[in-house]
N, CA and C of each residue as an Amber inpcrd file, in Angstrom:
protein
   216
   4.0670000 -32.6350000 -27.0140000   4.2160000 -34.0490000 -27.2840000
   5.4930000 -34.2650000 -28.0930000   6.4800000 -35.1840000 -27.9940000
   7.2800000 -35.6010000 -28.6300000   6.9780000 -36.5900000 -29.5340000
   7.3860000 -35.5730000 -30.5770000   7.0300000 -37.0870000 -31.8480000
   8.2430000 -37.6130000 -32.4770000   8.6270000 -38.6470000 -33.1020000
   9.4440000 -39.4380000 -33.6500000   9.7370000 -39.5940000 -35.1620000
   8.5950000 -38.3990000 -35.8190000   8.6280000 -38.6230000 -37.3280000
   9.7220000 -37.9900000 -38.1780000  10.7350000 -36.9660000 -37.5260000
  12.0410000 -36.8790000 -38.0620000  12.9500000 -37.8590000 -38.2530000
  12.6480000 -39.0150000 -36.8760000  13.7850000 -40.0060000 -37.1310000
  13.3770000 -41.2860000 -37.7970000  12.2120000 -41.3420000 -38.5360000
  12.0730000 -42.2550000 -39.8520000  12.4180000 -41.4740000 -40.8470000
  12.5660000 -40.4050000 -41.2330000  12.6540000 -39.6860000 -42.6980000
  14.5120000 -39.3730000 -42.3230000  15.0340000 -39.6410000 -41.0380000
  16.5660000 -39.6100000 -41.1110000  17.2970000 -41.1590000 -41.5600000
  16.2710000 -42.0080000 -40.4770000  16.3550000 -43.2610000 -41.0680000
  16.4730000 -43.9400000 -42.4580000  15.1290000 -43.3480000 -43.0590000
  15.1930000 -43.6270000 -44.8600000  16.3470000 -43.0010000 -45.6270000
  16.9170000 -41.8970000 -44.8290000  17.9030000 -41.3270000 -45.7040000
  19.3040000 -42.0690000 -45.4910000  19.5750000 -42.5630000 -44.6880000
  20.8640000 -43.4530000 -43.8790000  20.6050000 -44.5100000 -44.7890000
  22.3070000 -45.2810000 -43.9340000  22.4700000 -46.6820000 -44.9620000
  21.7490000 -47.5150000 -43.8340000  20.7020000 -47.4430000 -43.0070000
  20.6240000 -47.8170000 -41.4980000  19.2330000 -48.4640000 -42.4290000
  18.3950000 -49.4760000 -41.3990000  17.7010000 -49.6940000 -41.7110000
  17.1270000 -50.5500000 -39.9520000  15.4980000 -50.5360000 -40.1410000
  15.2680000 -51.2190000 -38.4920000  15.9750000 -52.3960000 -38.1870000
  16.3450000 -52.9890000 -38.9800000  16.9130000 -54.4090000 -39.3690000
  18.4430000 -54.3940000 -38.4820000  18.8940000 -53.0400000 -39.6070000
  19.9950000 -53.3280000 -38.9540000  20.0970000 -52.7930000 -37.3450000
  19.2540000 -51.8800000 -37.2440000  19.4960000 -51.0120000 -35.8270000
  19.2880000 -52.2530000 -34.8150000  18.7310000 -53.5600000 -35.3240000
  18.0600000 -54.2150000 -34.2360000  19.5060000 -54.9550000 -34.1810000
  19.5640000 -56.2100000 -35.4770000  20.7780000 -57.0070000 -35.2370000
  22.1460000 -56.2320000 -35.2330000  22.1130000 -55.4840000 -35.9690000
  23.6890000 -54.9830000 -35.9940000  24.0770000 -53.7120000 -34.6140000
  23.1100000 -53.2100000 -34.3920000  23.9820000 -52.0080000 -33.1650000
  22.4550000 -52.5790000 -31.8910000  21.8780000 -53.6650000 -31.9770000
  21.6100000 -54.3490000 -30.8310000  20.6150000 -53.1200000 -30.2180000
  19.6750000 -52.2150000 -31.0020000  18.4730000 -51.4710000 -30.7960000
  17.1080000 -52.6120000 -30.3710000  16.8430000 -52.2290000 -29.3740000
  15.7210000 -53.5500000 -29.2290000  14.2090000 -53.4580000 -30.0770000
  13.8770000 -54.7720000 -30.3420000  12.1200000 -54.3950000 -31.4110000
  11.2040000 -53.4830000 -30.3840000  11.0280000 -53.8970000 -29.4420000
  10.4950000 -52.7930000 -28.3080000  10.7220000 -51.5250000 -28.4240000
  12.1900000 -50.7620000 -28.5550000  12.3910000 -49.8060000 -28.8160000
  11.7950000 -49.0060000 -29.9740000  12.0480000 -50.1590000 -30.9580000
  11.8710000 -49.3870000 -32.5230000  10.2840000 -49.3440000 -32.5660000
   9.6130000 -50.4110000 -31.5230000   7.8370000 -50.3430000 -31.4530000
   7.7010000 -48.8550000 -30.4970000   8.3120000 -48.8970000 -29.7470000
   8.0830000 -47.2350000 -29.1310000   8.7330000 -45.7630000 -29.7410000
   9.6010000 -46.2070000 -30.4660000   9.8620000 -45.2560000 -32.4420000
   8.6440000 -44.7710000 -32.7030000   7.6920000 -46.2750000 -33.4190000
   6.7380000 -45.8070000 -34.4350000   5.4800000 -45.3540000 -33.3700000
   5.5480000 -45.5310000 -32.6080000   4.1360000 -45.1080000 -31.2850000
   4.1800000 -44.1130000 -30.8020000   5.7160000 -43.2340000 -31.0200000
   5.8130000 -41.7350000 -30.3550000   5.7690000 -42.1460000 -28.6520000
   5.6540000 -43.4170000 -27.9960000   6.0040000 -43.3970000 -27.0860000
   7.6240000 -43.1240000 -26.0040000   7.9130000 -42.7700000 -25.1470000
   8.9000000 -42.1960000 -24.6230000  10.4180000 -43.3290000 -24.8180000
  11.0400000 -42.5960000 -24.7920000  12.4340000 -43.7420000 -24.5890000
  13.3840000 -42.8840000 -23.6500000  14.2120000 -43.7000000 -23.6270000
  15.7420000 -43.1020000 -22.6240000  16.6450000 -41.9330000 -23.7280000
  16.9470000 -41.2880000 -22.6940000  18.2190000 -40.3690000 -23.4030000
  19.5800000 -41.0900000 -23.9640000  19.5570000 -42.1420000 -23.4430000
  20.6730000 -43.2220000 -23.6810000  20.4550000 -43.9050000 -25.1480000
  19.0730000 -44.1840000 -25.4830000  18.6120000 -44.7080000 -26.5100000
  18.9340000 -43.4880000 -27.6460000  18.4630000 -42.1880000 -27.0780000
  18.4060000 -41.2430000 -28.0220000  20.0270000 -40.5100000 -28.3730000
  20.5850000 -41.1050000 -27.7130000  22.0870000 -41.0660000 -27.5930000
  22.6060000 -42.0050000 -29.0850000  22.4070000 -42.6220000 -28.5730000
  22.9660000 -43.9280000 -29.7910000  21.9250000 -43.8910000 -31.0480000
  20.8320000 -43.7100000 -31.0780000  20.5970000 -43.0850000 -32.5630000
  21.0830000 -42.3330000 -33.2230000  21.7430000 -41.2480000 -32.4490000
  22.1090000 -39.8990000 -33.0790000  23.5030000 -40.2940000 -33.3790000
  24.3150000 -41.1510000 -32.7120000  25.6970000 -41.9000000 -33.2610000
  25.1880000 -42.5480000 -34.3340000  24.6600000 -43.4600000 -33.8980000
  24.5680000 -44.3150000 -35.1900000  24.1520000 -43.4380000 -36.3590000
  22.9430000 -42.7880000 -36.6220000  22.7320000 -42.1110000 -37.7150000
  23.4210000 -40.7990000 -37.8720000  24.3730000 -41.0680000 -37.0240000
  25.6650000 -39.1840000 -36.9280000  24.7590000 -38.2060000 -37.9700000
  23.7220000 -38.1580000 -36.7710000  22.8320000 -36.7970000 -36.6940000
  22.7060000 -36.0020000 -35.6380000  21.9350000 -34.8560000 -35.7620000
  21.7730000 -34.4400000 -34.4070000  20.3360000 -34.8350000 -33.6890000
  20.2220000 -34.1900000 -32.9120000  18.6160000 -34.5360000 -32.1720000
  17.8670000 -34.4670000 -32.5620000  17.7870000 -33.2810000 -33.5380000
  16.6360000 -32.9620000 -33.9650000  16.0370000 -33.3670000 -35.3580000
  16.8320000 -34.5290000 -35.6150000  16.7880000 -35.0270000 -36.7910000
  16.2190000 -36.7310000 -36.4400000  15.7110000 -36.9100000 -35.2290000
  15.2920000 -37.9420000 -34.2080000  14.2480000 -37.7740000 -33.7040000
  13.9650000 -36.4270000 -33.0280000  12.2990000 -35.9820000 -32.2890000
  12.5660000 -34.9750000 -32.7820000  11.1780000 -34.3890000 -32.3730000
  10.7070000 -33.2550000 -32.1920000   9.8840000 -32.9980000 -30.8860000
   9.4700000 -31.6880000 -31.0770000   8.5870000 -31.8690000 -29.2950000
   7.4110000 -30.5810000 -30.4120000   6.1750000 -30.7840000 -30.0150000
   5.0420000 -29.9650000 -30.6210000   4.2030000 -30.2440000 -29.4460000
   3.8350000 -28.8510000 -29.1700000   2.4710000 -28.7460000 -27.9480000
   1.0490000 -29.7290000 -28.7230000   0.6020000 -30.3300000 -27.5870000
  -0.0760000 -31.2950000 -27.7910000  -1.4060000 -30.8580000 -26.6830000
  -2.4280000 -31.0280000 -27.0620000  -4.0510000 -31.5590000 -25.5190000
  -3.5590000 -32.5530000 -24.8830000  -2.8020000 -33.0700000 -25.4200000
  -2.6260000 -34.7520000 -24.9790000  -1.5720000 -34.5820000 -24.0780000
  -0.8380000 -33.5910000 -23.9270000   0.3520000 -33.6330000 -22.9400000
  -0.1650000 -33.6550000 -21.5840000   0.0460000 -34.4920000 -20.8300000
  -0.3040000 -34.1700000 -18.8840000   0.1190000 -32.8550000 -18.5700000
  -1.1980000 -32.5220000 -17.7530000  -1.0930000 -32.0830000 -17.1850000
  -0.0900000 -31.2100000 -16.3710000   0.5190000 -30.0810000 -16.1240000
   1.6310000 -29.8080000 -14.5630000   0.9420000 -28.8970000 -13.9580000
């Protein structure tokens, strides 16, 4: 499962805030609602976090084996 809880604790550390990710670099509330839900986003999205918070990836997700992962 990919979780998202690195990139609130990169977030709190930045001058960034949801506020600004929304009005100022035009991150949508949808997005930042699929942030806090661990639900999936684009590589494009995960692109421009990692600019904006000039981090790397892994400071954004993580991936941890999950029950919950589907199936292959």
């Amino acid at each position: 499962m990919i979780t998202y809880e690195p990139f609130w604790r990169t977030l709190k550390e930045s001058e960034e805030s949801t506020y600004t990710l929304i009005y100022k670099h035009h991150i949508s509330s949808s997005t930042i609602d699929r942030l806090r839900n661990d639900k999936p986003i684009n590589t494009t999205t995960i692109n421009d976090l990692c600019r904006i918070l000039n981090c790397d990836i892994q400071e954004v997700m993580r991936y941890t084996p999950s029950d919950r992962d589907q199936k292959l």
